[in-house]
C-alpha positions as CSV (number, residue, x, y, z in Angstrom):
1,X,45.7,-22.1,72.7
2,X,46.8,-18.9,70.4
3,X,45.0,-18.3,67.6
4,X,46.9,-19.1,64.2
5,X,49.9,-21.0,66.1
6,X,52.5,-22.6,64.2
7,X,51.2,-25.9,66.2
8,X,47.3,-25.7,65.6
9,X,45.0,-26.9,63.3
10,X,41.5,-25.7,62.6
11,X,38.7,-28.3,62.5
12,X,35.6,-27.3,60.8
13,X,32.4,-29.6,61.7
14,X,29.6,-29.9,59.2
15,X,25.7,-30.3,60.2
16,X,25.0,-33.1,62.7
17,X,28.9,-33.1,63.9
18,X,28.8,-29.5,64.7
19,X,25.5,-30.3,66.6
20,X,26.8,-33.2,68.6
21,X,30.0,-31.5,69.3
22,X,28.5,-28.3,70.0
23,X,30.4,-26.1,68.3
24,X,31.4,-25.7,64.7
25,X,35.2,-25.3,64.7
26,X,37.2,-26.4,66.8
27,X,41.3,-25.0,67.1
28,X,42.9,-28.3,68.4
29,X,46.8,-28.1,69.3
30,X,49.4,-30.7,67.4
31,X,52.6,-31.9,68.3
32,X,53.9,-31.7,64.7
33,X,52.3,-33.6,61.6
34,X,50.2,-36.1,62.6
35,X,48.2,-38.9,60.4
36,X,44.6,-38.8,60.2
37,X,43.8,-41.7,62.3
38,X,45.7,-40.2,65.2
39,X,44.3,-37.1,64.3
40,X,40.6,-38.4,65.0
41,X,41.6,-39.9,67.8
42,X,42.7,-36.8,69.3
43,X,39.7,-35.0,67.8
44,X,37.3,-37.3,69.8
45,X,39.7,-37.1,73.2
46,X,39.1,-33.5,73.0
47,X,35.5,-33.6,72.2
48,X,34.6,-36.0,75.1
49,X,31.0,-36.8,73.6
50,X,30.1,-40.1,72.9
51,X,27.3,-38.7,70.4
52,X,30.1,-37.5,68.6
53,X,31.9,-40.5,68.3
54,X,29.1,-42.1,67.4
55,X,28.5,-40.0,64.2
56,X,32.3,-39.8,63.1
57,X,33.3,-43.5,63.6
58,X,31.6,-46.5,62.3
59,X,31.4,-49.0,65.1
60,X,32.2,-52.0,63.7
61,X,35.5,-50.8,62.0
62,X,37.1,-48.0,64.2
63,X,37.3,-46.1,60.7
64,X,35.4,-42.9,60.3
65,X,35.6,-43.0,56.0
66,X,32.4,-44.6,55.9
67,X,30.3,-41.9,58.0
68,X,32.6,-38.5,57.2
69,X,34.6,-37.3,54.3
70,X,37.7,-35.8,55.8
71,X,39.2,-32.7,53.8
72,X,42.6,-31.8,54.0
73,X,43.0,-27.9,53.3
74,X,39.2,-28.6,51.1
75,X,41.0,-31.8,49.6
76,X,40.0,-35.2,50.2
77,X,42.7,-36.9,52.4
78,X,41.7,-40.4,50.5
79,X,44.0,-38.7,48.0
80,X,46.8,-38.4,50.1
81,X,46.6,-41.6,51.7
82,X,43.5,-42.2,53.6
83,X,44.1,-42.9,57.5
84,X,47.8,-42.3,56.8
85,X,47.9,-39.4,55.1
86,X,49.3,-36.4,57.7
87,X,48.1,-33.5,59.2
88,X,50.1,-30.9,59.2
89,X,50.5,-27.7,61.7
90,X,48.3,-25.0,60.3
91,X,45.9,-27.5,58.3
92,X,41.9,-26.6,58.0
93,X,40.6,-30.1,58.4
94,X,36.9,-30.2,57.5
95,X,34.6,-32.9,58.5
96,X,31.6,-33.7,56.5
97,X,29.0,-36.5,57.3
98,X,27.7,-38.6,54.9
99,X,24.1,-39.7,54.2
100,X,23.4,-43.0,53.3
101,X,20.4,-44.5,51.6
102,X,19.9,-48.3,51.4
């Protein structure tokens, strides 16, 4: 992968993601825009950890919303359509998990 190509986007992993991932960015080649959901999906392909997974998706719904806020260049992709929205080439997508309390 070349650093800053036109087909890459930059994943930055927040506090227990980073750990179970073992790094804290990650530069993940795209084929073109591509929505969130796929996006995640390729995310976890290309970290292989099951740890991982198990921090980013919540296991009764396959949707990682509940566990992660997912930022679009620092903007909340619920606003631009949730699992829909798209990632586009060059995108900073930064993943942030959530604490819950009950």
């Amino acid at each position: 992968m070349l650093k800053d190509s036109p087909l890459t986007v930059q994943v930055r992993l927040i506090g227990v993601l980073a750990s179970a991932a073992g790094k804290r960015e990650i530069e993940l080649e795209v084929p073109g825009p591509e929505t969130v959901a796929g996006f995640v999906s390729r995310l976890l392909e290309t970290v292989g950890n099951r740890q991982f997974k198990d921090f980013l998706v919540d296991s009764g719904t396959g949707d990682p919303r509940p566990n992660v806020i997912i930022l679009l260049d620092e903007q909340d992709c619920n606003l631009f359509g949730g699992l829909k929205a798209l990632v586009q080439p060059k995108t900073t997508v930064t993943i942030i998990p959530v604490a819950h309390g009950g």
